[in-house]
ZALOMI-93482 format. One line per 4 residues: number of its first residue (from 1); their letters; for each residue x, y, z of N, C-alpha, C. Coordinates in pm, whole numbers, plus 50000, padded with zeros to 5 digits. Atoms other than C-alpha are relative to their C-alpha. Last residue first. Layout:
NUM	A	X:Y:Z:X:Y:Z:X:Y:Z  ...
***
This chain:
401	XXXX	49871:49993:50071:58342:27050:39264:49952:50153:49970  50024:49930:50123:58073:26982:39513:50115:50113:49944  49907:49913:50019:58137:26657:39721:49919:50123:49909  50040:49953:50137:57959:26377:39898:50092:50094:49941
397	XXXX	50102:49878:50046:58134:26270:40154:49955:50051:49877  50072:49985:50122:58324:25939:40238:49908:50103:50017  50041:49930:50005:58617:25880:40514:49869:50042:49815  49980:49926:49887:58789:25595:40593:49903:50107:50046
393	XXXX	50040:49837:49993:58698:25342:40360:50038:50096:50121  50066:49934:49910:58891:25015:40370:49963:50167:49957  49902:49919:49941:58915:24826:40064:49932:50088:50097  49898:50107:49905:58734:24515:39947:50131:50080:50029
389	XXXX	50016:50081:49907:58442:24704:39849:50070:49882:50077  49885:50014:49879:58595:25012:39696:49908:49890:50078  49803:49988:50045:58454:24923:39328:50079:49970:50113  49984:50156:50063:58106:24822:39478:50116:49992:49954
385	XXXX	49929:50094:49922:58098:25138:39698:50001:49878:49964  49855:49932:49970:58133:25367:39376:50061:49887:50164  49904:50050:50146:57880:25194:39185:50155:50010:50089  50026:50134:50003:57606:25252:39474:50155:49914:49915
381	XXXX	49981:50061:49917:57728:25568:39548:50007:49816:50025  50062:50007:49924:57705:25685:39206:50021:49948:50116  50009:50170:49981:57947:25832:38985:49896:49968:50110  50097:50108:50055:57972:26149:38844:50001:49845:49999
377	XXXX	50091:49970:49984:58303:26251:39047:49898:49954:49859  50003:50087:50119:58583:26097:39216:49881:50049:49956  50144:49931:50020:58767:26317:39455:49961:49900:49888  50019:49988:50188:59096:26148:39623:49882:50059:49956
373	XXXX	50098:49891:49984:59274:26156:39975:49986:49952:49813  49963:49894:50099:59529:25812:39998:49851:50052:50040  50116:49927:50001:59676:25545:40229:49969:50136:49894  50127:50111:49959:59895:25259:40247:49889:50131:50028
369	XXXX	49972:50120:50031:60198:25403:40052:49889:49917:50020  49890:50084:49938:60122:25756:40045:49978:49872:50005  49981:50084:49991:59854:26032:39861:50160:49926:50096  49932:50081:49945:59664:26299:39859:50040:49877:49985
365	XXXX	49966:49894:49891:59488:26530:39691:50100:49959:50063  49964:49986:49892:59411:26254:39389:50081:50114:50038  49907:49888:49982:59174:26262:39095:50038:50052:50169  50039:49949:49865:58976:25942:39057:50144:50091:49989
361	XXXX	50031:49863:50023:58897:25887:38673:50034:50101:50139  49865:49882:50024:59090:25584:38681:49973:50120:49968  50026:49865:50071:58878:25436:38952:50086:50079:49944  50074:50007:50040:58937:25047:38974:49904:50153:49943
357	XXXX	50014:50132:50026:59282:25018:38951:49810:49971:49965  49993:49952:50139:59330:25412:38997:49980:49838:49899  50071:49927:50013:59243:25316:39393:49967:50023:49837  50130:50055:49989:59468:25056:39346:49896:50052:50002
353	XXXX	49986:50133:50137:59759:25207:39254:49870:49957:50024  50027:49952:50110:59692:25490:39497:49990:49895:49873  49896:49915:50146:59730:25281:39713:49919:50020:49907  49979:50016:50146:59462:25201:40033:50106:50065:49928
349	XXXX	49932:50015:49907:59310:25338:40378:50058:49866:49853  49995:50101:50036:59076:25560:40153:50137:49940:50082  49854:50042:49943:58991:25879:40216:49977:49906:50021  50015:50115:49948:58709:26014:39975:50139:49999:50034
345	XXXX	49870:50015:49976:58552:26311:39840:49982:49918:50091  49938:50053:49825:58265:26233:39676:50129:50010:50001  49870:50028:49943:58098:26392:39346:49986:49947:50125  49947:49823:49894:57745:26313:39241:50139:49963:50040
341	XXXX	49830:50019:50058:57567:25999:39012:50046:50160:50093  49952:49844:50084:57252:25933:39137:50116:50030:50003  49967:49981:50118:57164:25551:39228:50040:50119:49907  49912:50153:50009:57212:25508:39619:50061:50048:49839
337	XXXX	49881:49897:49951:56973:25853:39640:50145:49881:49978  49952:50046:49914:56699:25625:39458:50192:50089:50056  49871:50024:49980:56541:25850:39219:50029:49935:50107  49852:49951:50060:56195:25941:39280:50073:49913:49995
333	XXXX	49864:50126:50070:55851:25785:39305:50086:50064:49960  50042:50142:49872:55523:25971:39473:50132:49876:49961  49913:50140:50102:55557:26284:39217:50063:49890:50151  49966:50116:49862:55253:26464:39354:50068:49907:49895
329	XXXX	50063:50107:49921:55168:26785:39132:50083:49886:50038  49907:50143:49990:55229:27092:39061:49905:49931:50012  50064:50069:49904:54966:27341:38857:50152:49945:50017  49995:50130:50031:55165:27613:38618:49946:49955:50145
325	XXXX	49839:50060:49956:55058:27954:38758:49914:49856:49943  49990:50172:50025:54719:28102:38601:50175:49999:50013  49869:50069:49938:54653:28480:38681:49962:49846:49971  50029:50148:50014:54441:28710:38498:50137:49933:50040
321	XXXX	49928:50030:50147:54555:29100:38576:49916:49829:50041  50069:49985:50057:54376:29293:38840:49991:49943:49879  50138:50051:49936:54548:29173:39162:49862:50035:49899  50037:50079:50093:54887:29244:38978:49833:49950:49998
317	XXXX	49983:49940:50135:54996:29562:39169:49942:49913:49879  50082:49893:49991:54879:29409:39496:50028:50075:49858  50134:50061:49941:54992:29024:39466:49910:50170:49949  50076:50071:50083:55326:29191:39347:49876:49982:49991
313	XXXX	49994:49891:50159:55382:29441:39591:49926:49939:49930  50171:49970:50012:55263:29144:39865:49974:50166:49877  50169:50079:50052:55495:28926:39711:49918:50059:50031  49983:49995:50174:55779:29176:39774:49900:49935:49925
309	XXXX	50072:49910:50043:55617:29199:40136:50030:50044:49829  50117:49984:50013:55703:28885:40231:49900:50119:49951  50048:50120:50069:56033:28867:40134:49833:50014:49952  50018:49948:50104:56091:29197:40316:49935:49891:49906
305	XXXX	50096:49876:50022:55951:29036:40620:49956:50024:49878  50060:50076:50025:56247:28739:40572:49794:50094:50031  49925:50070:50144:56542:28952:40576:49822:49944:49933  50016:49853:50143:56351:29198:40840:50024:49942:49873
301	XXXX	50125:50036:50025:56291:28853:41080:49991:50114:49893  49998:49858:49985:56581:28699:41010:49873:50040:50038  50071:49993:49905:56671:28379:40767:49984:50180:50098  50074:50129:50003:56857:28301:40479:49862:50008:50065
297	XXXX	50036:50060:49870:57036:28634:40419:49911:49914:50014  49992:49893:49895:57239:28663:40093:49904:49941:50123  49933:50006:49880:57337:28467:39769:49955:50076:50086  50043:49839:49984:57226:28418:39426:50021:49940:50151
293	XXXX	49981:49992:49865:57443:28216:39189:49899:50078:50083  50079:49845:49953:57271:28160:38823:50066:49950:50138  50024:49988:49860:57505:27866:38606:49968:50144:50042  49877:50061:49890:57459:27857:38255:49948:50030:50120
289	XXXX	49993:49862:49977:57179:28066:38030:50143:49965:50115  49943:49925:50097:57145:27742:37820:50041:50123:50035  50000:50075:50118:57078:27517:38089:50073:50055:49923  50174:49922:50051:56976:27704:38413:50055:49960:49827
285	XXXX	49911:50031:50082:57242:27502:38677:49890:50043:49870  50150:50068:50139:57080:27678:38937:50105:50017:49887  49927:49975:50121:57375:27806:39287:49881:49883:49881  50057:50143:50053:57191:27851:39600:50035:50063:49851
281	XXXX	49957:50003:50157:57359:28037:39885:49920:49919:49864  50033:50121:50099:57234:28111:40248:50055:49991:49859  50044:49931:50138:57398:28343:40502:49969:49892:49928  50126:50019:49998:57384:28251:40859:49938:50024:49820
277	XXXX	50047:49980:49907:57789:28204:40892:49844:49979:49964  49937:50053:49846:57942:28181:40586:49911:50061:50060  50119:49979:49901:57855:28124:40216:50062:50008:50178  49961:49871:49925:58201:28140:40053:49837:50052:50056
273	XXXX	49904:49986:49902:58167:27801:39947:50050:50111:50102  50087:50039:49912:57853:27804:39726:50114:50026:50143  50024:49854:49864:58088:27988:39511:49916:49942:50106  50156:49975:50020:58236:27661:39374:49981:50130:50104
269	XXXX	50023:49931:50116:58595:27699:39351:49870:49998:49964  50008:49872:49984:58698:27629:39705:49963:50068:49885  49904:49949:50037:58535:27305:39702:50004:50151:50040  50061:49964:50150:58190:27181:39871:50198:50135:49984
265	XXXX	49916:49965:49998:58240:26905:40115:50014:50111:49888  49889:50020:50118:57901:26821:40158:50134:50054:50022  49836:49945:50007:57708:26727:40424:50034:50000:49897  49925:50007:49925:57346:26638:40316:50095:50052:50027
261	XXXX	49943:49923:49895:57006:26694:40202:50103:49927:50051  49949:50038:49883:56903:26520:39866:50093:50100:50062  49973:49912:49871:56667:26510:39591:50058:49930:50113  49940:50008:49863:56611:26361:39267:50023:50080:50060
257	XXXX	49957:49893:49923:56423:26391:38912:50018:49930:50147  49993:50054:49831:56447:26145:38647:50011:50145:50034  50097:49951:49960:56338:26375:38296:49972:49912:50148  50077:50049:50117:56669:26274:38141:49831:49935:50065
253	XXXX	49970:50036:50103:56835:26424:38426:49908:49886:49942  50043:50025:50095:56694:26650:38682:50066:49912:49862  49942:50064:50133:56840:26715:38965:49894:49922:49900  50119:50044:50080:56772:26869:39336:50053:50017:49846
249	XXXX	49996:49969:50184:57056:26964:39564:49848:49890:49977  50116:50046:50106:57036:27066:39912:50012:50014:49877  50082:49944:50115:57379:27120:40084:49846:49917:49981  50171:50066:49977:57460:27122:40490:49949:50039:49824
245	XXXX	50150:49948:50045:57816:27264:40421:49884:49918:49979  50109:50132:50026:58202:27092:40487:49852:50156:50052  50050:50003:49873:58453:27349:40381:49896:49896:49971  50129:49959:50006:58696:27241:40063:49977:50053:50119
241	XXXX	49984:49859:50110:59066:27212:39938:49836:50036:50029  50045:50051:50146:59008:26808:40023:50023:50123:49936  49907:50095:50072:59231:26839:40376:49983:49989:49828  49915:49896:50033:58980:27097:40485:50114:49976:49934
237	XXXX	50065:49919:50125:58694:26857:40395:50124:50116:49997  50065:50079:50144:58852:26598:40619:50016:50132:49888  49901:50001:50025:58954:26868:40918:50058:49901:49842  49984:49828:50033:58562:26973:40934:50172:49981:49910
233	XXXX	50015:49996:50123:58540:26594:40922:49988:50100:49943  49956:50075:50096:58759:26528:41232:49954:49997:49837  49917:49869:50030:58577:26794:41407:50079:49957:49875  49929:49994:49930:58264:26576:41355:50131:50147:49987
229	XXXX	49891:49930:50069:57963:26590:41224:50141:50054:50096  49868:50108:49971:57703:26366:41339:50138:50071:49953  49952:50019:49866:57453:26596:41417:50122:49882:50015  49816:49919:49987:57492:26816:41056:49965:49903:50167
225	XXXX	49995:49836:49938:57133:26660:40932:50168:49980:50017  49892:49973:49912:57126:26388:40624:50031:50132:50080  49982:49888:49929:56778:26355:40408:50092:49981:50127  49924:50058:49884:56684:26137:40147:50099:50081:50021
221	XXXX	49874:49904:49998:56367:26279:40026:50073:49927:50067  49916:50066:50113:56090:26021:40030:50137:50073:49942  49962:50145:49936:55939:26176:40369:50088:49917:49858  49849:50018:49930:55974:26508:40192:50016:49879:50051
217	XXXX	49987:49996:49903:55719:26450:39917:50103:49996:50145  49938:50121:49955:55814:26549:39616:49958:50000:50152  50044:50033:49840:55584:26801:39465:50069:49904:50073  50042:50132:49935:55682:26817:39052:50007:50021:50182
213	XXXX	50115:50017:50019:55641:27139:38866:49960:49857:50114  50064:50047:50091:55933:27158:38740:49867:49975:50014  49930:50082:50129:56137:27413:38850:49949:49927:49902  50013:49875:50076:55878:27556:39111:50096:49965:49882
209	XXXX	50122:49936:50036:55829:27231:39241:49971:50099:49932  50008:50086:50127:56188:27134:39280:49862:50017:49944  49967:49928:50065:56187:27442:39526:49991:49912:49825  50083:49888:50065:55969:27387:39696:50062:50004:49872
205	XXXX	50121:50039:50120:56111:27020:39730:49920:50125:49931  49885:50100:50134:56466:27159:39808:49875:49989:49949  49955:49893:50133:56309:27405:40066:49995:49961:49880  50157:49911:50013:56089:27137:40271:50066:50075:49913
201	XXXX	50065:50075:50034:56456:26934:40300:49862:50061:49957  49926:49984:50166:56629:27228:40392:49915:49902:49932  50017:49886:50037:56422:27257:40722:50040:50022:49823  50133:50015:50031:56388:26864:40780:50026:50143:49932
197	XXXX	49990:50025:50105:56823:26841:40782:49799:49985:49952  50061:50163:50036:56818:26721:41143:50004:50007:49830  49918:50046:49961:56993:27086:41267:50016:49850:49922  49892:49996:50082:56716:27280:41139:50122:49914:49936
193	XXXX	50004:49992:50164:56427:27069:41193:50076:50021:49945  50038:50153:50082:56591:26998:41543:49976:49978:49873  49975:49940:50216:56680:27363:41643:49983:49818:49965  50020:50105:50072:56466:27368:41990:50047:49978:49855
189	XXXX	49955:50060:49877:56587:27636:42166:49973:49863:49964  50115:50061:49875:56599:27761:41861:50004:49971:50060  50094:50112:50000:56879:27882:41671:49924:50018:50098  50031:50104:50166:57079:28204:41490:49910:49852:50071
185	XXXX	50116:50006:50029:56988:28420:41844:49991:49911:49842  50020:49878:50079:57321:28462:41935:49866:50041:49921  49961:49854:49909:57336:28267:42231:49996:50103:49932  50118:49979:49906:57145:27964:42044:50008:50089:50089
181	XXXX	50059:49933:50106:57440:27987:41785:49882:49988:50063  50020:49883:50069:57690:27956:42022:49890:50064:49925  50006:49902:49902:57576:27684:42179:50012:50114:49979  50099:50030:49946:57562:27480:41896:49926:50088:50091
177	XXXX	50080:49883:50051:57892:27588:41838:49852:49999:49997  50013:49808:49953:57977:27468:42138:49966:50048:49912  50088:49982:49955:57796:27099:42002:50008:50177:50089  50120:50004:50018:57949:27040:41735:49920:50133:50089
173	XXXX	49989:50096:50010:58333:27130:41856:49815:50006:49978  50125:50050:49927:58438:27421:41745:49924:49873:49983  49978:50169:49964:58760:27423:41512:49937:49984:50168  49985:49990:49866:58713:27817:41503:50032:49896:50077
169	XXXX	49915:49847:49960:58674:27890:41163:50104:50004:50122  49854:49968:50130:58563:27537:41008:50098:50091:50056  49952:50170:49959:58331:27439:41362:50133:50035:49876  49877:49988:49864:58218:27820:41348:50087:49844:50026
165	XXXX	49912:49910:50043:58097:27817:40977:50124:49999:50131  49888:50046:50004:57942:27451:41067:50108:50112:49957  49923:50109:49915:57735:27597:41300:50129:49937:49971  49922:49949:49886:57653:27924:41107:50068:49875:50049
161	XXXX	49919:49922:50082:57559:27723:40792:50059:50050:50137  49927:50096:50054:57301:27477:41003:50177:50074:49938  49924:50093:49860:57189:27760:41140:50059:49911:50014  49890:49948:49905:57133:27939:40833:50019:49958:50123
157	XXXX	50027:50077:49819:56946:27658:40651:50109:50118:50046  50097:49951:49957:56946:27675:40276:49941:50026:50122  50027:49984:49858:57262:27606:40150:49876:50079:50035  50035:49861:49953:57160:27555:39764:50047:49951:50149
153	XXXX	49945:50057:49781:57213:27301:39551:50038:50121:50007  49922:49889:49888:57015:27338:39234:50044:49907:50107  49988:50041:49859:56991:27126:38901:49989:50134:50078  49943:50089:49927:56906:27121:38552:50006:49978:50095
149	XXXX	49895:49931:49925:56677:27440:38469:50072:49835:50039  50009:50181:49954:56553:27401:38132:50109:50003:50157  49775:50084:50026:56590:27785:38027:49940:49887:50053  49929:50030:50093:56251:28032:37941:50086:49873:50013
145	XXXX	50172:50046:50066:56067:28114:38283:50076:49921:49885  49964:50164:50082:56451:28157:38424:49903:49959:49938  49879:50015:50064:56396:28537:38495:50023:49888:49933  50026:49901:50058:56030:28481:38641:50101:50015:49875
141	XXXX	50144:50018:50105:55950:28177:38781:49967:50148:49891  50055:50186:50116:56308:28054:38860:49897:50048:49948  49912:49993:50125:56383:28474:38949:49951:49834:49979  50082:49950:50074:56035:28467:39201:50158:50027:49820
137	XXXX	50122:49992:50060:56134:28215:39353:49963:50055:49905  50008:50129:50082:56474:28247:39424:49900:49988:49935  50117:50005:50113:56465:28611:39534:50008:49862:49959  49976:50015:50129:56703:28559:39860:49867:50003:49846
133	XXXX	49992:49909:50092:56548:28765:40137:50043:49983:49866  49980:49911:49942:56484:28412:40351:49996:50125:49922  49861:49947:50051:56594:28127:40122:49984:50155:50071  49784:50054:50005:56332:27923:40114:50030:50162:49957
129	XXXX	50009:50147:49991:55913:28022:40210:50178:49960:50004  49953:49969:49850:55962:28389:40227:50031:49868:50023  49830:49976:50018:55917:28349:39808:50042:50038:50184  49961:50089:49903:55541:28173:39917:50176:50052:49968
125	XXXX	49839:49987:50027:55301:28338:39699:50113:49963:50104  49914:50073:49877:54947:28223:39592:50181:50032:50069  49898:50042:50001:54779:28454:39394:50034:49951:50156  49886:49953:49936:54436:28487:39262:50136:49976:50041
121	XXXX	49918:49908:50066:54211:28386:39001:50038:50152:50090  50077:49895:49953:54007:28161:39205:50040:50158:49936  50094:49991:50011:54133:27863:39010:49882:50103:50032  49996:50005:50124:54470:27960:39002:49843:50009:49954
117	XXXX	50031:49855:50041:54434:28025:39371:49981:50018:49886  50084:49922:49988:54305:27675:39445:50023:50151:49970  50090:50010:50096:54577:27511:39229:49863:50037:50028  49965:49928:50118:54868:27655:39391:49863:49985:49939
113	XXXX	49960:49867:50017:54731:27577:39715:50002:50052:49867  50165:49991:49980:54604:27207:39658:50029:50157:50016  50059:50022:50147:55004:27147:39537:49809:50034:49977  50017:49907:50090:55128:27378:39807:49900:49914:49845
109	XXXX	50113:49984:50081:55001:27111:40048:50005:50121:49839  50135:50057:49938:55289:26974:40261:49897:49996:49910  49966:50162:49995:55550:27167:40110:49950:49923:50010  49937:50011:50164:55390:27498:40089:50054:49893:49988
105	XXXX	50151:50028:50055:55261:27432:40465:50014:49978:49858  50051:50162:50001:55579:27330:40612:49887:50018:49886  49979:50115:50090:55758:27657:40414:49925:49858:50035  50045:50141:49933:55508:27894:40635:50074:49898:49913
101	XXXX	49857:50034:49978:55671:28260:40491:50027:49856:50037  49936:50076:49899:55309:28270:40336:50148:50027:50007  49842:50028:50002:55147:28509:40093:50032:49948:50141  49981:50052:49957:54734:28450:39966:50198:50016:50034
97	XXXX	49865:50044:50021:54574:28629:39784:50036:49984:50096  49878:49944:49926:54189:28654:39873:50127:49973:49970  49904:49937:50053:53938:28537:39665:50096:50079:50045  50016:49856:49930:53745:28369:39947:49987:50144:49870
93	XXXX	50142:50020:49987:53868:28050:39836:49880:50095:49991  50006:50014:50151:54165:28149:39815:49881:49992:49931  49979:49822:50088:54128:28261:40167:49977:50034:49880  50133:49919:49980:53944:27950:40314:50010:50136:49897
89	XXXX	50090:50045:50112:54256:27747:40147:49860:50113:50018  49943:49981:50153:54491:27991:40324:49891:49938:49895  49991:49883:50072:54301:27934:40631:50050:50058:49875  50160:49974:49979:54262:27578:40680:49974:50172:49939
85	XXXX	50128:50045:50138:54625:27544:40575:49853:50030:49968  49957:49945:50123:54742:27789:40847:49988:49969:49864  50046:49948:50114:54548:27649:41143:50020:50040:49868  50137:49950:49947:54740:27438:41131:49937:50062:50095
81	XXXX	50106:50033:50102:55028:27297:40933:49853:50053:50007  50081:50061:49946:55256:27506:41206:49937:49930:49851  49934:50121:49976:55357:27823:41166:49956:49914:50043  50037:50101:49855:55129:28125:41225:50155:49895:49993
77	XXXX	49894:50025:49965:55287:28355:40923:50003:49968:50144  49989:50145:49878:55004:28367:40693:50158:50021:50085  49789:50049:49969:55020:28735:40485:49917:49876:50110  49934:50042:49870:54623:28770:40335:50106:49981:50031
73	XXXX	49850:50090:50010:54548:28992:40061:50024:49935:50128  49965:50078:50133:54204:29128:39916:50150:49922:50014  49837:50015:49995:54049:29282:40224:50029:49894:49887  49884:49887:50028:53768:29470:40160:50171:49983:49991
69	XXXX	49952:49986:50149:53545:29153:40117:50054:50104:49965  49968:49842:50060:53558:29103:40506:49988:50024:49875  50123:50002:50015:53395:28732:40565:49994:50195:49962  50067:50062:50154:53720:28597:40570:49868:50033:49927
65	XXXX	49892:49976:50133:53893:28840:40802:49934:49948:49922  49990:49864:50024:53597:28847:41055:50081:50063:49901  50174:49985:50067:53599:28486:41023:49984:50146:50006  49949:50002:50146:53959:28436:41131:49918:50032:49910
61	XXXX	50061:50074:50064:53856:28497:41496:50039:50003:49833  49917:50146:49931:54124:28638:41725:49883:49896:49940  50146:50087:50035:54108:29024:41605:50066:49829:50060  49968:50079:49935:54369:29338:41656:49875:49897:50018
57	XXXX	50046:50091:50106:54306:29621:41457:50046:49827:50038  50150:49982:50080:54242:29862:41702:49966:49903:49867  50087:50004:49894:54576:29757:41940:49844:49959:49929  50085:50042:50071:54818:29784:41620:49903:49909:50075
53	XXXX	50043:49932:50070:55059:30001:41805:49849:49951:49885  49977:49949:50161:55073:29742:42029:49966:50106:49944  49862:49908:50033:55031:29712:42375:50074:50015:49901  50022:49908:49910:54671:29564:42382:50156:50156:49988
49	XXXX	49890:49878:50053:54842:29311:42177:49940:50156:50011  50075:49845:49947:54692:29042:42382:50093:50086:49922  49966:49964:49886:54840:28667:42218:49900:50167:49984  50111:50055:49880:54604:28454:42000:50085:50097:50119
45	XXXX	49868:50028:49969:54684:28682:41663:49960:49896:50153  50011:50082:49938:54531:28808:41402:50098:49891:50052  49888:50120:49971:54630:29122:41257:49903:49904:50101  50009:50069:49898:54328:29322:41060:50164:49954:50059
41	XXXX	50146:49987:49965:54344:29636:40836:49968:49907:50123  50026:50141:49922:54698:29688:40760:49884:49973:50066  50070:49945:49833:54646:29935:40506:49986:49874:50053  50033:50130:49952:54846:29918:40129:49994:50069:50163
37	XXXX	49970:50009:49885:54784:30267:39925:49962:49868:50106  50110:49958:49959:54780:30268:39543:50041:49972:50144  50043:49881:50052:55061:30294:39295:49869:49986:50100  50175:50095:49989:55165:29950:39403:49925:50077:49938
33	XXXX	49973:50117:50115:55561:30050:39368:49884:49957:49896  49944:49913:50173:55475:30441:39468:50010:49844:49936  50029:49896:50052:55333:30262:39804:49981:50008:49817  50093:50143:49976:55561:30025:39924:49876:50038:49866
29	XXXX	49914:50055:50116:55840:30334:39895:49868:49848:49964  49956:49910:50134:55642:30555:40064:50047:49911:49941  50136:49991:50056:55531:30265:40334:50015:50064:49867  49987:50026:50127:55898:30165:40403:49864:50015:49899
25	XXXX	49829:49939:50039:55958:30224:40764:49967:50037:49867  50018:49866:49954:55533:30135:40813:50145:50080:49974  50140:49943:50051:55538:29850:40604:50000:50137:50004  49959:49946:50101:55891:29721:40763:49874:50050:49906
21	XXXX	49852:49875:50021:55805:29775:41083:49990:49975:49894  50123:49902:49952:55401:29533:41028:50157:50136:50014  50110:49914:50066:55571:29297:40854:49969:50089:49987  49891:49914:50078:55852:29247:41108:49946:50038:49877
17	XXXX	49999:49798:49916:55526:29232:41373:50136:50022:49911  50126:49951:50052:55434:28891:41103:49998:50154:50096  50017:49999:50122:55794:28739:41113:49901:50141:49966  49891:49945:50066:55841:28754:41482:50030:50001:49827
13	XXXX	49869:50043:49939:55525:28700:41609:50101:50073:49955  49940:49874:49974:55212:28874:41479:50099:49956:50127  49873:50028:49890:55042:28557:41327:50092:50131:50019  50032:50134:49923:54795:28593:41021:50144:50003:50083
9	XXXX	49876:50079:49961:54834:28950:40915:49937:49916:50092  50038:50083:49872:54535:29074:40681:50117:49924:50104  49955:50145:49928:54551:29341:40429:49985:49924:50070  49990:50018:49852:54388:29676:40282:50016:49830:50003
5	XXXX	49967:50177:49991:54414:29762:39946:49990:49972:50147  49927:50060:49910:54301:30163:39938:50002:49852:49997  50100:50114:49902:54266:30286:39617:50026:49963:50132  49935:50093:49932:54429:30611:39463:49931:49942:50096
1	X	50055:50007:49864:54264:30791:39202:50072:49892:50080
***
């Protein structure tokens, strides 16, 4: 016999009306996955959608959703910390599953999230959250369940990625491509989170969360946006055999864990490198199973729809099974970004002799009499500007080999 599931869309913007197309494009196929039939029952929303196809189900109190017990799945995709916490917890609460694309909120509070649906024995799901259509999520908690995952760095930010794709391609200067990418619809009129390095920053910790479990708060994240980025360091990183890329990495060694958003210079032999334009990348160092690449659209509103509706397969095909996700929780003391060991490429106003005087592991690109290009890697910043401290630096970026 086939049930009906019926749903709830929080916010019918551009995320939550790409919901509502791809549902209806893709219902047959939505469908046959779930084996029973998903019905968009409410959208809530504060604008008039009078001129919608979804006129009759159109509501502006949240209480008519929460107080429904036909509906068993909520999609969030207000933005914002709030309402959208208030509700999600109400939902779980509720027994309602719960899927967000909202990364502040999962960042912010996933740790009272995860552990109210667990408790209500429903699901919390948030793979819209990073990486847009990329599966991350649900391969760390699914595929990788098994492996010790070491690290990720991931481009996670397509606007960030477009900007500096056109600044590499096109030797654009910040701020036209800037322009560009607010003419093509890749930014905001306001891209600040992106641009500032907050957007990736919220990813990195999801994502270190789903790895290990631990919640970092972003304010203790140390976090570098793309506004200082010059042409000069597009021409840097092109000098090193690399492009320069907005990475997020997160690390794990000998149960320290760290995080950090910045420029990198990331070689031509890492695949992270052939990310271009809006596309995201995030390469998991997964222990014994080696390095996992997975690559494709970051952002969107169909990229980042589908997302949402792969969790709501899930959510709806599973909604009968016992659910317990590992709890996070609040790791309030990381790594000092100073003290983690990571490549840097570096131009140095200096000989080679000397450079190899105090780093003889430093493998040089360049060199001449009073100046040299070099990569030096597992070493820490801290270590690394105590060696070159009585030589001029020119140029210093992180690196990924």
């Amino acid at each position: 016999m086939i049930n009906i599931i019926n749903i709830a869309i929080l916010g019918f913007g551009n995320i939550g009306s790409g919901v509502a197309d791809v549902l209806k494009r893709n219902m047959a196929l939505v469908n046959s996955a779930v084996g029973d039939e998903i019905y968009i029952k409410y959208v809530l929303d504060k604008r008039d959608l009078s001129q919608t196809p979804y006129a009759d189900r159109a509501v502006h109190d949240f209480e008519t959703i929460l107080s429904d017990d036909s509906v068993s799945i909520v999609c969030e995709m207000l933005g914002g910390t709030q309402p959208a916490y208030d509700y999600s917890m109400a939902a779980l609460k509720a027994g309602k599953s719960v899927i967000t694309s909202n990364k502040e909120v999962v960042a912010r509070f996933g740790i009272n999230l995860v552990k109210a649906a667990s408790e209500n024995g429903v699901y919390y799901l948030y793979e819209a959250s990073v990486g847009g259509a990329i599966p991350i999520v649900r391969t760390m908690k699914g595929a990788l369940i098994g492996t010790e995952i070491n690290r990720i760095d991931g481009i996670l930010n397509g606007t960030t990625n477009y900007i500096l794709t056109r600044m590499h391609d096109c030797s654009l200067s910040f701020d036209d491509a800037l322009s560009e990418a607010r003419r093509l619809g890749y930014a905001e009129t306001n891209p600040t989170a992106d641009i500032s390095g907050a957007d990736s920053c919220r990813k990195i910790c999801i994502l270190a969360a789903v790895a290990w479990g631990a919640m970092v708060p972003s304010e203790l994240v140390h976090c570098e946006g793309i506004t200082d980025i010059t042409t000069e360091d597009e021409e840097f990183a092109r000098s090193c055999g690399g492009v320069l890329k907005l990475v997020a990495t997160a690390k794990k060694v000998n149960e320290v864990i760290s995080l950090c958003v910045t420029p990198c210079v990331v070689l031509s032999g890492n695949p992270i490198a052939s990310a271009s334009e809006a596309f995201n990348a995030v390469k998991i160092d997964a222990g014994d199973m080696g390095n996992i690449m997975l690559y494709g659209m970051g952002a969107g509103k169909y990229p980042t729809a589908s997302a949402i509706i792969s969790d709501m397969i899930y959510a709806a095909g599973m909604r009968d099974k016992h659910h317990s996700e590992r709890g996070w929780y609040d790791l309030s003391k990381v790594a000092e970004y100073a003290d983690i060991r990571y490549a840097w490429c570096v131009l140095a106003q200096t000989s080679s002799d000397e450079i190899a005087s105090v780093l003889p592991k430093a493998c040089f690109l360049s060199r001449s009499d009073d100046e040299c290009t070099f990569i030096c890697e597992d070493i820490s910043l801290k270590e690394l500007k105590e060696k070159m401290s009585e030589m001029t630096v020119k140029k210093l970026i992180r690196a990924l080999v």
